[in-house]
Structures are given as C-alpha cells and as structure tokens.
C-alpha positions as CSV (number, residue, x, y, z in Angstrom):
1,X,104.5,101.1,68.4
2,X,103.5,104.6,68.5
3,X,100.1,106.3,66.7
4,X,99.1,109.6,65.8
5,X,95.2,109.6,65.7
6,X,93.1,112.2,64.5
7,X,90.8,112.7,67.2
8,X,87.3,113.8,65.8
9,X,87.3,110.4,63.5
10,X,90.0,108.2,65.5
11,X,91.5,107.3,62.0
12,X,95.2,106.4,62.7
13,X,97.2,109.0,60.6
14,X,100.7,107.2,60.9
15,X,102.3,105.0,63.0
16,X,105.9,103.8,63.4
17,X,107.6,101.0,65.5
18,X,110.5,101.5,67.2
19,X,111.8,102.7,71.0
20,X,110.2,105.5,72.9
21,X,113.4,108.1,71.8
22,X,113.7,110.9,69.8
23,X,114.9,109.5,66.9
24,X,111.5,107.1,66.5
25,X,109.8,110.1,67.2
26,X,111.0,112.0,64.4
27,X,110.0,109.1,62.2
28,X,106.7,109.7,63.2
29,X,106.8,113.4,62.1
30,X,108.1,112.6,59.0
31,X,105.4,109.9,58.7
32,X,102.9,112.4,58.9
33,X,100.6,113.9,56.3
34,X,101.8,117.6,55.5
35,X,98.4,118.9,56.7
36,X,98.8,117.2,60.0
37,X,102.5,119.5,60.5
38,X,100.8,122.4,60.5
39,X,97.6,124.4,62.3
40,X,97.1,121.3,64.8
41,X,97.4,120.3,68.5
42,X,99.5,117.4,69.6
43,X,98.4,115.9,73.0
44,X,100.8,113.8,74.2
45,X,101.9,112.4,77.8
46,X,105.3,114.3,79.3
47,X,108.0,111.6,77.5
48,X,111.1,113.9,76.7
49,X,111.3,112.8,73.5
50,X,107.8,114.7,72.1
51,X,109.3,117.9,73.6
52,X,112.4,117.6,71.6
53,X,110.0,117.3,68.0
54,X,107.0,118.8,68.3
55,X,106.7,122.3,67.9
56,X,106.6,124.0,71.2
57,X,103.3,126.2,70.3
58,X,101.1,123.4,69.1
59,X,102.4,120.7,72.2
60,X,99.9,120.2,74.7
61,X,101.1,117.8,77.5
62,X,99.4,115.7,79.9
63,X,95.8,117.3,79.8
64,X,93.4,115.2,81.6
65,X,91.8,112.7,79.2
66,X,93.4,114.6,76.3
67,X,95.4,110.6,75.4
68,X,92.8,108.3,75.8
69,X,91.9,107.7,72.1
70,X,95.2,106.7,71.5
71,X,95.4,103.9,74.3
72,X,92.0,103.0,73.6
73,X,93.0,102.3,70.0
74,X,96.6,100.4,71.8
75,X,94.2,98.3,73.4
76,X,92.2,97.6,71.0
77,X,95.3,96.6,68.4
78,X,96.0,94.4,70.9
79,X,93.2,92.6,70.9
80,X,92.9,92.3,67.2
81,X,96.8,91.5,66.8
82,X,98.1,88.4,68.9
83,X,101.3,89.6,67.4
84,X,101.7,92.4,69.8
85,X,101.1,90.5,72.9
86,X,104.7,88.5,74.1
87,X,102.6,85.4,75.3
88,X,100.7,84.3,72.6
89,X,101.3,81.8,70.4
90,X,101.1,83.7,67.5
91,X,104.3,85.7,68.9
92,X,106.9,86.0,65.8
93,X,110.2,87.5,66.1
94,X,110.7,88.9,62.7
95,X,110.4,92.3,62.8
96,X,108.9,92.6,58.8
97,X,106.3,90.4,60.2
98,X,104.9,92.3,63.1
99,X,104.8,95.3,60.8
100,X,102.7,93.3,58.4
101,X,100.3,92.1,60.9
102,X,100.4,95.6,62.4
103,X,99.5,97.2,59.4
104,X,96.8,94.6,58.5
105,X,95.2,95.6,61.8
106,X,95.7,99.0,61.4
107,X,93.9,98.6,57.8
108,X,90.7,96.7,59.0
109,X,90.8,99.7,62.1
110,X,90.5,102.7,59.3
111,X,88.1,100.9,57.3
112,X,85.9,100.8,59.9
113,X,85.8,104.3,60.6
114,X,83.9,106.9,59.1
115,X,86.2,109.4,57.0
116,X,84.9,112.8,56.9
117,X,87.5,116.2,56.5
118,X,88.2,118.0,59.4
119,X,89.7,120.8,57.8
C-alpha cells in the first residue's frame, strides 16, 4: 500500500495498492489532487521508482524524519485493519476486499482529522 499524506493535517490524499515499481507509482500520481502536482515537496525514502515520477525539483529524498508521518499512519492502519497483517484471522485473499477494508480504515482515519486549507 503506498500513501501520500499531507503533512500539516496528516489527511491521507490518495493511496494505491500495488508493488513498490514505477508503474504503481505512477498510479499514485495520477491519484493525486491537481493541487497536490504542483508547488509542493515530496519526501520520500531513496526507492528508484519515486526518482523516475516525481519531478526532480520538488523530490526531496531521505531527509531525516522527513517520512515518519507516513509510517506512523502504516502503523497505525495496521492496527485498525487486521486485513493488512498476514497472520490474522481476518486475513482474506480477495484483493476487492482488502481495498474495501483499506478504504474503510482510511475513511474513519480522515474523519478524525481536522481539515483546514494549506494553501
């Protein structure tokens, strides 16, 4: 599963499941708001597969502590969603499933944040 997380509120802006290649990378681009594609930063850690879709001048890698809101917020889906965790008993192998439970998750996460614009 991969995020993108507006930092200032944690609000999960998109998210996508797939592998950790370019191609589920694009996705998440494309999942993106418009305003989101332009006039911000993207921290990210130094997988290959950022390099080859974000633009170059807004792509900050590997910054100290820059990533943590997004694995706090894995961590904490994976505590909400059995689904995400292989050993539970609440493990399914449909794929349309765990993108239902996902996104239920995801839902009760944004509800409990407090929106405000940051731009």
């Amino acid at each position: 599963m991969w995020l993108a997380v507006e930092r200032a509120s944690r609000r999960i802006v998109a998210w996508v499941l797939g592998t950790r290649g370019t191609a589920t990378c694009r996705r998440l681009w494309a999942a993106l708001p418009a305003r989101y594609r332009c006039h911000c930063w993207y921290h990210t850690d130094e997988w290959p597969a950022y390099a080859a879709v974000l633009p170059p001048h807004a792509h900050r890698r590997d910054e100290p502590g820059q990533t943590n809101v997004v694995e706090a917020l894995n961590c904490s889906l994976r505590q909400r969603c059995g689904v995400l965790v292989r050993k539970s008993c609440s493990f399914s192998k449909s794929l349309s499933m765990h993108q239902a439970r996902i996104k239920i998750a995801i839902n009760q996460h944004s509800a409990s944040v407090t929106l405000y614009e940051v731009f």
